[in-house]
C-alpha positions in Angstrom: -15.2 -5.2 -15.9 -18.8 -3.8 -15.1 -19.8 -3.4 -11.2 -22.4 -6.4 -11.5 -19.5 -8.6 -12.9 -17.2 -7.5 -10.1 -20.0 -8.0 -7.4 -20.7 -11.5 -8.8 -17.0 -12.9 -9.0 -16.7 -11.7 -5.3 -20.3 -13.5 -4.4 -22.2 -10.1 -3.3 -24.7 -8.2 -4.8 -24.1 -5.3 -6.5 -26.0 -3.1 -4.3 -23.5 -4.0 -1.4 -20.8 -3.4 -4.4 -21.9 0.5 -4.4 -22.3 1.1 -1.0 -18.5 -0.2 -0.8 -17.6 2.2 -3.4 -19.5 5.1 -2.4 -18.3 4.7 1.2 -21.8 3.9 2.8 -20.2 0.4 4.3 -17.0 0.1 5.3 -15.2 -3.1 3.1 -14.5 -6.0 6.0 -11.3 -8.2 6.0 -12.3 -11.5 4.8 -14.0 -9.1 1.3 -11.1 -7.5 0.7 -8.9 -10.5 -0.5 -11.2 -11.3 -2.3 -12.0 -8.2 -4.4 -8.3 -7.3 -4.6 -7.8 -10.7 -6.4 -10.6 -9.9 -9.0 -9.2 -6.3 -9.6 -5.5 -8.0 -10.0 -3.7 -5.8 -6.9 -3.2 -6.3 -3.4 -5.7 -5.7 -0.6 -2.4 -2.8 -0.1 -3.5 -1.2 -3.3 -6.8 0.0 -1.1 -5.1 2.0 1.3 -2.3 3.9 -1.2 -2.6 7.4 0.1 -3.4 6.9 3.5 -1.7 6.6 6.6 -2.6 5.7 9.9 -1.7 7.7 12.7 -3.1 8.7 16.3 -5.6 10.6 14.9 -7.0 7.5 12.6 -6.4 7.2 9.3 -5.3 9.9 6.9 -5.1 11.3 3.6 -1.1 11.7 2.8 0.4 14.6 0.9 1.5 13.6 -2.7 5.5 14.3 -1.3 4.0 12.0 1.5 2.6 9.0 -0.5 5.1 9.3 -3.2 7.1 8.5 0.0 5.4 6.0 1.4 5.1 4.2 -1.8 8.8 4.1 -2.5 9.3 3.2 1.0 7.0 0.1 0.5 8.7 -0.9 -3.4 12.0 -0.7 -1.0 11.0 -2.8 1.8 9.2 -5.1 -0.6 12.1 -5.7 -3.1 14.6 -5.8 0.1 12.8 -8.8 1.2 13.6 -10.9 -1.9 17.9 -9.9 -1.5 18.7 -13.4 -0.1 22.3 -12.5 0.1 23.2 -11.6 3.5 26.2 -9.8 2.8 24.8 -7.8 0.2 21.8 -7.0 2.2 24.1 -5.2 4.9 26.3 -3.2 2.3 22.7 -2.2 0.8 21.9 -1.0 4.4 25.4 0.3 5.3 25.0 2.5 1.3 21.4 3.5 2.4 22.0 4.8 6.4 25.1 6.7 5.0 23.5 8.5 2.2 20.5 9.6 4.7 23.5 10.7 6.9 25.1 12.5 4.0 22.2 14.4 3.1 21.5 15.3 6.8 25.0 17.0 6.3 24.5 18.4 3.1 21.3 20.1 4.8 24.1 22.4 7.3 
């Protein structure tokens, strides 16, 4: 898809379309939908990387967003387990692996 495509399907021009891209205006809420729908991801997809923190937003290590990535595909795919009793042996599996590796670490 070309930039003037892109800017059309979302209904600005492609001028604004650069400035977005090159950082010169920061993207607002109600565009983001929008332009995440036309690229086929989630207005999520915009901030992988990134994390915000006290300091504002920041750029993640790769151990970091490889982290927080995982940690999203987990929370995400949790969400759709409808079983209540599987969801707690998934937790109860998860919280003692983390305490077995806190072990291991001794």
């Amino acid at each position: 898809m070309t930039a003037e495509s892109l800017a059309t399907t979302i209904g600005i021009p492609a001028s604004r379309l650069a400035d977005l891209e090159e950082g010169r205006e920061r993207i607002a809420a109600n565009l983001m939908r929008p332009l995440a729908r036309a690229l086929g991801a989630v207005p999520a997809d915009f901030f992988e990387g990134f994390s915000v923190t006290a300091r504002g937003v920041v750029r993640l290590s790769s151990d970091d967003a490889r982290a927080a990535d995982e940690e999203a595909r987990l929370t995400r795919d949790f969400a759709l387990i409808r079983d209540n009793d599987a969801r707690q042996l998934i937790l109860a599996l998860v919280s003692s692996y983390a305490a077995f590796g806190e072990l291991a670490k001794v």
